[in-house]
N, C-alpha and C positions, 0 to 999 in steps of 0.2 A: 750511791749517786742518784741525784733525782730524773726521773723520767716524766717526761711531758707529751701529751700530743698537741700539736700546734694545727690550728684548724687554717684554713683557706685564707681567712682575714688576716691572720698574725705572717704567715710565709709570705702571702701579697705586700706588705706592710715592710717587713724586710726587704724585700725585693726593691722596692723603688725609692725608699727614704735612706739615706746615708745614716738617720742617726736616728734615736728614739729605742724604747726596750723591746721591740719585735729585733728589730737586727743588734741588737744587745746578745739578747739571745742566741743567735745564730753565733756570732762572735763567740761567746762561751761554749758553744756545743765542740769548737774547734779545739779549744780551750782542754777540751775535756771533763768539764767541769757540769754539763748536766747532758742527761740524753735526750737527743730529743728525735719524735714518732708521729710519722706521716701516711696519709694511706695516697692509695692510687688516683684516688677520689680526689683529694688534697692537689695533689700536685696537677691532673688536670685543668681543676676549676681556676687554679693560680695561674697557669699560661692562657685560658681562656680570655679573664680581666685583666691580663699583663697583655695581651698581642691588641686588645681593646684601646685599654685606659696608657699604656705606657709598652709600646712596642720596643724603642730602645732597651728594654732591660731585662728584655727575653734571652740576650746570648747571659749575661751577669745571670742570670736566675737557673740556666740551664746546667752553666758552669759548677753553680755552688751546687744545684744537686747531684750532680758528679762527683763534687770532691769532700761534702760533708758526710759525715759519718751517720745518718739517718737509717732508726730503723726503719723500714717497710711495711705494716701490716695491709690484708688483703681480708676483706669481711664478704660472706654471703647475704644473699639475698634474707636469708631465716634470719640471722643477725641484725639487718636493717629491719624489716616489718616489728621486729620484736624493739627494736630501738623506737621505732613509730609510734608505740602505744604511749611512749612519753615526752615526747620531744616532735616535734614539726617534720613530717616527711623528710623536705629536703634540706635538714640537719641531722636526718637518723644517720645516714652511713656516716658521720663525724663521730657520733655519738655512740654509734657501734664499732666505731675502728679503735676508740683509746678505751672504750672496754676490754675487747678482744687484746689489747694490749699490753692491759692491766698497771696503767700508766697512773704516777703521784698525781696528774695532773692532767685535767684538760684545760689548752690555753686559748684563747679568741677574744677577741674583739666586740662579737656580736649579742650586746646586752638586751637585744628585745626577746631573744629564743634559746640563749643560753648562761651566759652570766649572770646570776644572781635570780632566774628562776628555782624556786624552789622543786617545783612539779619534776625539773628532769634532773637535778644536782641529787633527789633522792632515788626516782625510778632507776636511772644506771649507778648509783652510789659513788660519782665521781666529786671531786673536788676540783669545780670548774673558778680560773681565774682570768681575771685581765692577766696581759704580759708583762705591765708593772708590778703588779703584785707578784707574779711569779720569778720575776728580776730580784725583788728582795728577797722571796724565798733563799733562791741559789746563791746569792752574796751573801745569805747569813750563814750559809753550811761554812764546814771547817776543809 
């Protein structure tokens, strides 16, 4: 099964739009059908811009972390500065949590500092995608 980490952008994304491939996503994770890997970090900064941008959908978003099947990872301070030397400070603990995870995948949104940079897709040796892309991933497994 494939493993993903979903950064702050794609969980946000789920959380407040009924339809589109972040809550695609989430739907198949129920599914069984990919795993998907969040850190503490993640789920903070998402109720942050969730109590901001869309207060309504902080009990929906509290819910599903309750009941989806996520793993958890927890990354050190050593794992973040070391994620720094490649990636934008306040994207290293992302970048350091689907390392430490050792995840098919890391997934987000955010194409100025991590999508489709070359500089951090080689320094953490991750295979960083949009959540479209990574939707056709998991619809083409068997």
């Amino acid at each position: 099964m494939i493993r993903a980490f979903l950064d702050a952008s794609v969980l946000f994304a789920a959380s407040y739009s009924s339809s589109g491939a972040s809550r695609e996503l989430i739907r198949l994770a129920f599914q069984g059908r990919v795993q998907l890997v969040i850190s503490d970090d993640v789920v903070e900064e998402v109720e942050r811009n969730l109590a901001v941008k869309h207060p309504e959908t902080l009990g929906l978003f509290h819910r599903s972390i309750d009941l989806m099947p996520f793993e958890i990872v927890t990354v050190t301070s050593k794992d973040i500065k070391q994620a720094a030397t490649y990636t934008e400070i306040k994207d290293a603990p992302i970048v350091a949590a689907a390392q430490k995870a050792q995840v098919d995948y890391l997934t987000s949104l955010n194409r100025r500092h991590l999508v489709g940079v070359a500089a951090v897709a080689r320094g953490s040796g991750l295979k960083i995608v949009l959540p479209h892309e990574l939707l056709e991933i998991v619809r083409t497994q068997p």
